[in-house]
N, C-alpha and C positions, 0 to 999 in steps of 0.2 A: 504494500500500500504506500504510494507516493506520500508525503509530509510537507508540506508548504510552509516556511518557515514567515514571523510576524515581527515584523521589525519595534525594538520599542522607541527608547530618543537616540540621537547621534551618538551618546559614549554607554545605550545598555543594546543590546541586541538580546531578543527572546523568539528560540525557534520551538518550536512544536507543532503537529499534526492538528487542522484546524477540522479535520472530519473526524479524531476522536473525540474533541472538543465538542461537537455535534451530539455524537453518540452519549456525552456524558451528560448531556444538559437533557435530552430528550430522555432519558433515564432519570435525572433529577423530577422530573416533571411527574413522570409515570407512577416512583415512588411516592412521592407526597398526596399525589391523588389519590392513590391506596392506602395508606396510612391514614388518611383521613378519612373512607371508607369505614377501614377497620377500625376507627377508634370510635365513629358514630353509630357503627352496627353492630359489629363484634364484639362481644364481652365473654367469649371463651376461650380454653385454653388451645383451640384451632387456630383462632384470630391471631393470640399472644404468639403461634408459632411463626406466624406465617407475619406478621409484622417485624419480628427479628430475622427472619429471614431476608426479607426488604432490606433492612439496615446493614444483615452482613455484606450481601448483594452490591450495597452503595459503597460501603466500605471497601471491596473487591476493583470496583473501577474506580473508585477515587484512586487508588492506590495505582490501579493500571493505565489511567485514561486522564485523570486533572493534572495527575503530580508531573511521569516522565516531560521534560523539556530538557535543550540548552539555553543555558546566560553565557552570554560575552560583555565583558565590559575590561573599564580600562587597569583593574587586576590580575585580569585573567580569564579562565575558561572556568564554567561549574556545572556540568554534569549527573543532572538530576534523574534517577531512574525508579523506578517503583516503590524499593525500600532502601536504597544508601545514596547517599548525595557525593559526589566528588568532586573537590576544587582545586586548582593549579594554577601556578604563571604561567604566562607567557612563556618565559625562558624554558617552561621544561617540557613545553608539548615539541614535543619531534617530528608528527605528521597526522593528519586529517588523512584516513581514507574510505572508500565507499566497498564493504561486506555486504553480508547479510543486513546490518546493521551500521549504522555510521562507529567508528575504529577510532579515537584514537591515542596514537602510541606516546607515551610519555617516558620523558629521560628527564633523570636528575641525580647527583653525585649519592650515589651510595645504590642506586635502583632502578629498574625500569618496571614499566606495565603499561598493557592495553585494557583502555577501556572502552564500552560497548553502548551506547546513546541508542536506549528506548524508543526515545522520541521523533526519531529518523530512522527508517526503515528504506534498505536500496535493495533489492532483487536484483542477486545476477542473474538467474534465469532470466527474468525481462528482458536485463542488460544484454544475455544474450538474443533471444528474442528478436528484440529491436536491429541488432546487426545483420541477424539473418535478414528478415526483411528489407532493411537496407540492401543487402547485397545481391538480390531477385530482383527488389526495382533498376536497380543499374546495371542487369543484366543485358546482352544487344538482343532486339525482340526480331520476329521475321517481319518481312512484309507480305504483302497478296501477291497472287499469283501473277506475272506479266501475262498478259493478255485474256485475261479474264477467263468466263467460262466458256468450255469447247476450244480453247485453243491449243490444245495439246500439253504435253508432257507440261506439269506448273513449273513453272521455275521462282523460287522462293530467294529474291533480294532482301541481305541481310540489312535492316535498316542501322544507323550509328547510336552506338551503345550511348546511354541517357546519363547525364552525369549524376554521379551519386549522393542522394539526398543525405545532408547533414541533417541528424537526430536533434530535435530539442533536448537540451539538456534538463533532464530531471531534478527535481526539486531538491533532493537529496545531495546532486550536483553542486546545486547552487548555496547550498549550506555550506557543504566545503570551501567550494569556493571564498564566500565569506567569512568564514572562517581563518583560514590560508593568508587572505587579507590582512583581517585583524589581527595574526602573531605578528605576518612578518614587518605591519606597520610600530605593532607594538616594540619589536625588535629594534628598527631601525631606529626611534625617538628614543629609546633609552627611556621610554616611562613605564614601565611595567614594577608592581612595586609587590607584585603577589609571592614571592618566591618561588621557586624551579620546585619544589620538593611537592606530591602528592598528596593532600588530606582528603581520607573519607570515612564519615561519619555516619552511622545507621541513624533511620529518620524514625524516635520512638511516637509523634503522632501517627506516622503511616502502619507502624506494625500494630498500634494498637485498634487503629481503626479496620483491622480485622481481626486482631483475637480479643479484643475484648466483647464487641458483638458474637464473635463464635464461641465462644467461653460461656455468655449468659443463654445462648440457642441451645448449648450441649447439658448446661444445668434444667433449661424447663423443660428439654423432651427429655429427663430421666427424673425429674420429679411427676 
């Protein structure tokens, strides 16, 4: 699924998937309706199930669908994914690249690691995909037959191969790209003040906003 990144002011950049964004909010809506349902009709222990259910449910894509994004701004890179947050300078991102998943690899004295950005999603399959097709349309096609029909044996004129369409570049592209931007601007001005070194911290609202709704669901179906 392509991700279309949202720009915020000139020194924060906020990229994320604006059709999870979608899915999250039309989920927000759906819950509440029902919750509010169940609190006007419901007064059983079916109800109390099936309303913490809802909540676990929200808690689920909260965690999957509001939280993962990237920030870029003028400290660094910060790397938000489901349940752990990671943030870096400038100096110690080594490269932006396009996986399964947006990559990327960080360097800094004592360690390295790659990390994997929820929030942008790139398909090489697609990737591939799209090349194949590119390379059928700029195949040389035939022509028709000289002399139409009944004129004997056809003879098929090859017409001149079509030039080959440049692919738009996918969203995910264009993340990097920006990305890309922003170190090597960050680099060359000497303002980066984030340090090269890796912090990442588990995000205790996100883990709780699934085990503590799952923790009270698993207490009232065994009472």
């Amino acid at each position: 699924m392509a991700s279309t990144p949202t720009a915020g002011t000139s020194t924060r950049q906020v990229f994320r998937s604006p059709v999870v964004l979608a899915v999250w909010w039309i989920w927000v809506l759906f819950a509440v309706a029902n919750l509010i349902d169940l609190a006007v009709q419901g007064h059983d222990h079916i109800s109390l199930v099936a309303a913490l259910t809802l909540v676990l449910v929200t808690g689920v894509l909260y965690v999957g669908a509001w939280r993962p994004r990237i920030v870029a701004d003028d400290s660094g890179l910060t790397v938000v994914n489901p349940l752990r947050d990671h943030q870096i300078g400038w100096a110690g991102v080594a490269a932006v690249e396009s996986t399964e998943m947006l990559r990327v690899r960080c360097e800094w004295p004592g360690g390295k690691k790659s990390l994997y950005a929820w929030a942008i999603n790139s398909s090489r399959r697609r990737q591939v995909n799209a090349q194949v097709r590119a390379q059928r349309r700029a195949r040389p096609r035939r022509g028709v037959p000289n002399g139409g029909l009944g004129a004997g044996p056809a003879r098929f004129a090859a017409s001149p191969p079509a030039p080959a369409p440049t692919p738009d570049p996918s969203d995910a592209d264009r993340v990097i790209t920006a990305l890309r931007r922003r170190a090597d601007a960050a680099r060359a001005s000497g303002t980066e003040v984030g340090g090269a070194q890796l912090l990442s911290t588990w995000s205790w609202p996100a883990l709780a906003a699934i085990g503590v709704p799952a923790l009270v669901l698993v207490l009232v179906i065994l009472l």
